[in-house]
C-alpha positions as CSV (number, residue, x, y, z in Angstrom):
1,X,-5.3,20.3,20.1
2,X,-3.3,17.6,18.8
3,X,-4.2,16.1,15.3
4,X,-5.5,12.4,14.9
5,X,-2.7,10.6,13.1
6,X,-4.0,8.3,10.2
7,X,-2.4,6.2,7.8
8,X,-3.7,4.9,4.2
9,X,-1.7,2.5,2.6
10,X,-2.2,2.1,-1.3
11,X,-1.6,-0.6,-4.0
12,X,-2.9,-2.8,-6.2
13,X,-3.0,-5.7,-3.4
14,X,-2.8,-8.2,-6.2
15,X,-2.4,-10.5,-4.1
16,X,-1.8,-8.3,-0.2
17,X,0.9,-10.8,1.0
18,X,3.0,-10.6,4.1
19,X,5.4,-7.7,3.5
20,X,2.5,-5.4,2.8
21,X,1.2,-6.1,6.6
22,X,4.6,-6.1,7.9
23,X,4.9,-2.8,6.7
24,X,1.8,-1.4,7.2
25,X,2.2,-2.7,11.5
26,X,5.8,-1.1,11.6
27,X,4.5,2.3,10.3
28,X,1.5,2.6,12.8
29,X,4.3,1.4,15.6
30,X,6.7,4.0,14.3
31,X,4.7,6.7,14.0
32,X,2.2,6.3,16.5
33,X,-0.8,6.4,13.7
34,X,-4.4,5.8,15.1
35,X,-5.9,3.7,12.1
36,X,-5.0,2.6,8.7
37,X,-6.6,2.8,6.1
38,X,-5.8,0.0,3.1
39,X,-7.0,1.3,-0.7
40,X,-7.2,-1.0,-3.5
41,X,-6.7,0.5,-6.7
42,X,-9.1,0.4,-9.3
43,X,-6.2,1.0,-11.8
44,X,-2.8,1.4,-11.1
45,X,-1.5,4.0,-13.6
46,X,0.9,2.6,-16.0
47,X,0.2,-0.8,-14.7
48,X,-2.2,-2.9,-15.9
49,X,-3.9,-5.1,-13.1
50,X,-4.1,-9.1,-14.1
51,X,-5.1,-12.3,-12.7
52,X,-7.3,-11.0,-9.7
53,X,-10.5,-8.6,-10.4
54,X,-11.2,-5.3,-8.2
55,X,-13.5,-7.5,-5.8
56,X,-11.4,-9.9,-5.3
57,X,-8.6,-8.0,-4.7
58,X,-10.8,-6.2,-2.0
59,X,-12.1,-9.4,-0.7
60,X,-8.3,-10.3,-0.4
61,X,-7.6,-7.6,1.7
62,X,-10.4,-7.0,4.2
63,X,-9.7,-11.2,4.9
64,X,-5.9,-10.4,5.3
65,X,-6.7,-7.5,7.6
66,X,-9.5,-8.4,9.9
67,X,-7.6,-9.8,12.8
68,X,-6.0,-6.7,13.3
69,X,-8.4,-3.6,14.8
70,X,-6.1,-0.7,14.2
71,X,-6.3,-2.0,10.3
72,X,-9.6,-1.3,8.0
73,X,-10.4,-1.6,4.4
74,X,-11.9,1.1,1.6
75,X,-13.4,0.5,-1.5
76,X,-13.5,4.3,-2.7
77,X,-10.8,4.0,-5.6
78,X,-12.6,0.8,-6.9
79,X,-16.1,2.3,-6.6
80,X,-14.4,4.6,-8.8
81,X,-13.7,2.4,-11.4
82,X,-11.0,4.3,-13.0
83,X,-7.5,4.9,-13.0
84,X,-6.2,5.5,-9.6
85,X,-4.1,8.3,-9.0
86,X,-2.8,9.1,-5.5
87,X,-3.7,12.8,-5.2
88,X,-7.6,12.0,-6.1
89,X,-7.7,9.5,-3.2
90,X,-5.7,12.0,-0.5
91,X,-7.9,14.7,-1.7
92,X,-10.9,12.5,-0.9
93,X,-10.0,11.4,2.3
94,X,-8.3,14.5,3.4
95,X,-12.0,16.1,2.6
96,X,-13.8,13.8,4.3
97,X,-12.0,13.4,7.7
98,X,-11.4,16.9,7.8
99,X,-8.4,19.0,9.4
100,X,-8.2,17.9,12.3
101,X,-6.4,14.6,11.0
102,X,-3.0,14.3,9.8
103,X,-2.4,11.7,6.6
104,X,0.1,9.5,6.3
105,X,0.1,8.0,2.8
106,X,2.4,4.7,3.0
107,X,3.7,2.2,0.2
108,X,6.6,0.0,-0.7
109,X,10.1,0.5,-0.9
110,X,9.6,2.0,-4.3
111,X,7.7,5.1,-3.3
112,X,10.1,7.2,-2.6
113,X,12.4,6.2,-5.9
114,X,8.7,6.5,-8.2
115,X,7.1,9.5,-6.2
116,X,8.3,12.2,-8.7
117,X,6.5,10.5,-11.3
118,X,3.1,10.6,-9.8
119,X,0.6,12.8,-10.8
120,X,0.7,16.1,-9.1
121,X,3.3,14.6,-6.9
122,X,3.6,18.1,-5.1
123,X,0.0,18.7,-4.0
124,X,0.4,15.2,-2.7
125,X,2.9,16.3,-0.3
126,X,1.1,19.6,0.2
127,X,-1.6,17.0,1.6
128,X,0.1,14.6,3.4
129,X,3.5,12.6,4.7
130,X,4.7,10.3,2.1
131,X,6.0,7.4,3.8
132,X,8.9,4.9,2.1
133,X,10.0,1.5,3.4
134,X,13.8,1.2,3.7
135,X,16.3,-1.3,4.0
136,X,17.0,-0.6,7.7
137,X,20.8,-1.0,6.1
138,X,20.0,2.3,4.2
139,X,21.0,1.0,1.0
140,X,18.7,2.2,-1.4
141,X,19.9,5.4,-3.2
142,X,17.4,8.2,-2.8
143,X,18.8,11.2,-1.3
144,X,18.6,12.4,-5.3
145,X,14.7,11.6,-5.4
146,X,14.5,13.3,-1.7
147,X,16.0,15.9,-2.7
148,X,13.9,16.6,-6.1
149,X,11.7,18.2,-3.9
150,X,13.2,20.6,-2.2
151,X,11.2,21.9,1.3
152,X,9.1,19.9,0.8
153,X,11.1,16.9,1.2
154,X,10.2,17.0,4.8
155,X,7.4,15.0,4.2
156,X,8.6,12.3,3.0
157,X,9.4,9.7,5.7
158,X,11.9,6.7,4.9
159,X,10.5,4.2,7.1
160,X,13.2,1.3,8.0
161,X,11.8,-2.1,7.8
162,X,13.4,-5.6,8.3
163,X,14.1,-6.7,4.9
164,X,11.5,-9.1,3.4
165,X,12.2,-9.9,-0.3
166,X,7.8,-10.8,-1.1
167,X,6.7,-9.2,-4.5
168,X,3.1,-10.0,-5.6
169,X,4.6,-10.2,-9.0
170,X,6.4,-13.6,-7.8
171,X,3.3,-14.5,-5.6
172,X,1.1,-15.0,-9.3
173,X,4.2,-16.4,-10.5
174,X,4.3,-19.6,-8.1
175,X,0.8,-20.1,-7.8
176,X,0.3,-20.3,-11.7
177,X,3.1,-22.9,-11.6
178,X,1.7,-24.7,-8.6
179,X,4.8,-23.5,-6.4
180,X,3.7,-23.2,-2.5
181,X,3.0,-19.5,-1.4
182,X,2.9,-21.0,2.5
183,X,4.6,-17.9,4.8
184,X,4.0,-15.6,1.6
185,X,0.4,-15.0,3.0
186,X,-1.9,-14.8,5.1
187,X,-3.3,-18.3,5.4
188,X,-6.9,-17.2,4.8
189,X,-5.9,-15.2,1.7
190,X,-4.6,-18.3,0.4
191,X,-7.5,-20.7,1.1
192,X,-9.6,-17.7,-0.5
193,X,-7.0,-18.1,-3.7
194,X,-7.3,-21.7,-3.6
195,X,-11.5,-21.8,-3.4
196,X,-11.6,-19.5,-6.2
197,X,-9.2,-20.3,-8.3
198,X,-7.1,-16.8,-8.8
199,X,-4.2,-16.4,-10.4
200,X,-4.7,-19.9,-12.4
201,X,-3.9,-21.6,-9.2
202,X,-2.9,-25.3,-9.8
203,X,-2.6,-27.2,-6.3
């Protein structure tokens, strides 16, 4: 019997903007995955979380989400309420769904470059398939981080996606200096920034 194909897509979400959906929709395309699952952090490790709290962050997301069905929204790493670490959350899930569903854990363009860095960063691949956004131009470097690990670098996935230069980072950025996000985000994620003033916004 074939395995249910499910993807969970972590991150801080701080705020979930438009190249986080895009990538999330090109992934479930590509690889035929039934549902994904998005999982604000708590705590990103080595990263400390400003301008948005865990709710809102959450809030953010499930509005950003809703209009699509095959996308849905978990609060386990911020019921947590600790630092968020990968393997905890795959190990949860993985537990919980059971085996006969296949993980697909998916981030940014950086996940591939950062993955041996994570905690446990093996067991995570024991677990699941890592999957990496790529220029579809193929011009990140990261044959050296593939190949860090071996056999087991045949579950990592380099995902191409069209090229969409949207950091959160510069998201806080332009809202704190009264800069227009329009096209950055979801328009109801913005009128939920704007109603409750996140990120210092200044209209």
């Amino acid at each position: 019997m074939n395995k249910v194909k499910i993807g969970i897509m972590g991150g801080s979400f701080n705020p979930i903007h438009m190249g986080h959906l895009m990538i999330a929709e090109e992934a479930r395309q590509a690889l035929g995955l039934e549902k994904i699952y998005f999982v604000p952090s708590y705590q990103t490790p080595q990263k400390e979380v400003q301008g948005a709290t865990p709710l809102q962050r959450l809030e953010m997301t499930q509005l950003a989400t809703a209009d699509n069905p095959y996308f849905k929204v978990s609060d386990w790493e911020i019921q947590q309420a600790s630092i968020s670490y990968t393997i905890n959350t795959i190990t949860h899930f993985a537990t919980h769904w059971g085996k006969g569903v296949t993980i697909y854990f998916i981030s940014g363009t950086d996940t591939i470059h950062d993955l041996i860095y994570w905690k446990e960063p093996e067991a995570i691949l024991d677990a699941c398939y890592v999957v990496g956004a790529v220029r579809p131009d193929g011009t990140e470097n990261i044959d050296q981080a593939v190949a860090y690990f071996g056999t087991r670098s045949k579950k990592i996935i380099k995902l191409p996606v069209p090229a969409m230069e949207i950091s959160s980072t510069d998201i806080r950025n332009r809202l704190s200096e009264g800069k227009s996000v329009r096209y950055f985000l979801p328009t109801v994620v913005q009128e939920y920034i704007e109603v409750n003033g996140v990120y210092k916004w200044r209209g």
